[in-house]
C-alpha positions in Angstrom: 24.1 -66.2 56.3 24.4 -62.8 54.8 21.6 -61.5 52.4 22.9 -58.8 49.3 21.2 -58.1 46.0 22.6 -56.3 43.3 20.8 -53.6 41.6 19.8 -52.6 38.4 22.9 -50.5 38.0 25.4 -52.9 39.1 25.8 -52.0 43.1 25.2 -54.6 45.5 23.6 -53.9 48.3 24.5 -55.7 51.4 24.1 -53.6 54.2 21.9 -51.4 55.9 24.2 -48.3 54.8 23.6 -49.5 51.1 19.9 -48.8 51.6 17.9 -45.3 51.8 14.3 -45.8 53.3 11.3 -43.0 52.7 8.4 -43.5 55.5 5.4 -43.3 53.5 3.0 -43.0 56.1 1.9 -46.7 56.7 4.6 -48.4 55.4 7.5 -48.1 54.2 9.7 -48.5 50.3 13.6 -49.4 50.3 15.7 -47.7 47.8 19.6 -48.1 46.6 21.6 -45.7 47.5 23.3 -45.2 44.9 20.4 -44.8 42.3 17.3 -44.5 44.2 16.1 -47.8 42.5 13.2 -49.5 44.4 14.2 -52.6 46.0 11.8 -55.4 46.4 10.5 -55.2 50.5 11.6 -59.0 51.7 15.3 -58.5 50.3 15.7 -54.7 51.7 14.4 -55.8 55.0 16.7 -58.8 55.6 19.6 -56.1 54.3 18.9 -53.4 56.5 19.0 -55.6 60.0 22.8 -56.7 58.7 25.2 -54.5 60.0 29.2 -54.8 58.9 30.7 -55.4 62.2 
């Protein structure tokens, strides 16, 4: 099963690529990478261990 969301501005993320992360110390925040728009942490997680092979 694959896991996307689409964002605020209308880009749907469905792979790690489609996802910026900053390290904030302890933890981390998921962004889109096409608008920098937070993305909630359950959804970007499941995305970022998909990878389009």
């Amino acid at each position: 099963m694959t896991t996307s969301y689409t964002c605020v501005c209308g880009a749907t993320l469905t792979y790690r690529q489609d996802l910026e992360r900053e390290d904030t110390g302890t933890s981390q925040q998921w962004f889109c990478g096409a608008c920098r728009t937070p993305v909630p942490g359950i959804v970007a997680e499941r995305i970022s261990h998909q990878d389009p092979s």
